[in-house]
C-alpha positions in Angstrom: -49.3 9.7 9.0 -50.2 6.4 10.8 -48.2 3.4 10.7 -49.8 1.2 12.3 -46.6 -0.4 13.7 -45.7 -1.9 10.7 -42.5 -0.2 10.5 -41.4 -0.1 14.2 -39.7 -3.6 14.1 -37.8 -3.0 10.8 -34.3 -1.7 11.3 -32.8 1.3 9.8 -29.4 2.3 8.9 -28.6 5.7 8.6 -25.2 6.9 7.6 -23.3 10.4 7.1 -25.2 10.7 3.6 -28.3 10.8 5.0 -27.5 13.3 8.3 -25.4 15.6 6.3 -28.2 16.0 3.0 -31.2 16.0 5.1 -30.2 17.8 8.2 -32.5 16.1 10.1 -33.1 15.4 13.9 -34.0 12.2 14.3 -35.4 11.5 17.6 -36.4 8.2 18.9 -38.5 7.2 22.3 -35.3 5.5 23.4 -32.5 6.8 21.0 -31.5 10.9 20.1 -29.7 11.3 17.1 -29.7 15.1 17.0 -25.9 15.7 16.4 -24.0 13.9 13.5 -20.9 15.0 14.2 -21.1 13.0 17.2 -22.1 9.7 14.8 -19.6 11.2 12.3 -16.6 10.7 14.8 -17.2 7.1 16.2 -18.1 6.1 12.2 -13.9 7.7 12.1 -12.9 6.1 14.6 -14.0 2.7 13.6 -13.3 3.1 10.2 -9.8 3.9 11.1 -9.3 0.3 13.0 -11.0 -1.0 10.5 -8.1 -0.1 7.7 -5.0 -0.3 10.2 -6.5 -3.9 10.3 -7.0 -4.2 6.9 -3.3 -3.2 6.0 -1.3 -5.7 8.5 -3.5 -8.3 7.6 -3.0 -7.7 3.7 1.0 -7.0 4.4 1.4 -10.4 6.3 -0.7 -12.2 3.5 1.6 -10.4 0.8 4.8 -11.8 2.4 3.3 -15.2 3.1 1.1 -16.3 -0.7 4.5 -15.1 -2.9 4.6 -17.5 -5.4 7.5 -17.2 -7.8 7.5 -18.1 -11.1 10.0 -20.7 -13.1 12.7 -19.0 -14.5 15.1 -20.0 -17.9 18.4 -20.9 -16.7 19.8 -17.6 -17.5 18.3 -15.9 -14.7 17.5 -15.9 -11.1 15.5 -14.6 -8.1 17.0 -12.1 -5.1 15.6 -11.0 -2.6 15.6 -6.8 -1.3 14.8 -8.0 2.2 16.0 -11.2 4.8 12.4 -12.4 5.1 12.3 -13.2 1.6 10.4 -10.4 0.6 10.4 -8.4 -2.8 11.8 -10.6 -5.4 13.8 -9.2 -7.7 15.0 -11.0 -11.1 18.6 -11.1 -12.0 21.1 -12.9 -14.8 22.3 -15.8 -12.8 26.1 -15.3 -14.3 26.5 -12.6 -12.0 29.7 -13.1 -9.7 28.8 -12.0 -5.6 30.6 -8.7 -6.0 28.0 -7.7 -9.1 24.9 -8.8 -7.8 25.6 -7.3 -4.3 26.3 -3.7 -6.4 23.3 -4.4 -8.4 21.2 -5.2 -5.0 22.8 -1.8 -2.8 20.4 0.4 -1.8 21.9 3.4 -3.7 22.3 1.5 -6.3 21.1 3.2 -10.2 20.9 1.6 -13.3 22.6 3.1 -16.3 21.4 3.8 -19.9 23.8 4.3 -22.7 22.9 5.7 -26.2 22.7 3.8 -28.8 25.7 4.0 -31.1 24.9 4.7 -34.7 25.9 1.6 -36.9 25.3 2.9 -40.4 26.3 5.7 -42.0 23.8 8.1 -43.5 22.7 7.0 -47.4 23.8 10.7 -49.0 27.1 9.8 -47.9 27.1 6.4 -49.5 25.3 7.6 -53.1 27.2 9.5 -55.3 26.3 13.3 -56.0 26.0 12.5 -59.9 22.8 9.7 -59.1 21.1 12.1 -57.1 18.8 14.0 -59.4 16.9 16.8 -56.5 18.3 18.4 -54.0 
């Protein structure tokens, strides 16, 4: 197979894909690329700084582009954290006491069941207008 050069100047990327399907040596006049494992372990290792600096710089960006929207009268932003972080939305007729309950960290909201308001219709029609039973 000649080349004729033609392909000696143009760069190539290989990646795990490549070494791990083709189980290839690849071996270069000035480079030796005969273990993958050892390409495998610095392509970790960079990828791991790559997302730790990924994730502190999406953090600070979180904390600093917040943009809160306008709220009706009724209620009102608080805040989990001192930094202004994690808005939370509560009624803005809460008195100190409530909305530090409301805001504790052990804090649970509660659900009651909904009380029935009407009675159930056989009760209401009379026995002598109901023809089936």
């Amino acid at each position: 197979m000649d080349f004729n050069g033609q392909f000696y100047d143009t760069p190539i990327i290989l990646g795990r894909p490549f070494l791990h399907t083709a189980k290839m040596n690849i071996d270069f006049p000035t480079d030796d690329f005969d273990d993958p494992d050892v390409i495998d372990d610095c392509v970790l290792e960079e990828l791991e700084e790559i997302e730790n600096i990924n994730l502190e710089e999406k953090k600070e960006e979180d904390h600093l582009n917040l943009e809160l929207k306008p709220l009706p009268s009724s209620l009102k932003y608080m805040f989990l954290e001192e930094n202004n972080s994690f808005p939370v939305i509560i009624a803005a007729d809460l008195s100190d006491e409530q909305e530090e309950e409301l805001l504790d960290e052990g804090a649970r909201t509660s659900r009651e069941p909904q009380r029935r308001l009407n009675p159930n219709m056989m009760e209401i029609i009379a026995n002598g207008l109901v023809l089936h039973k």
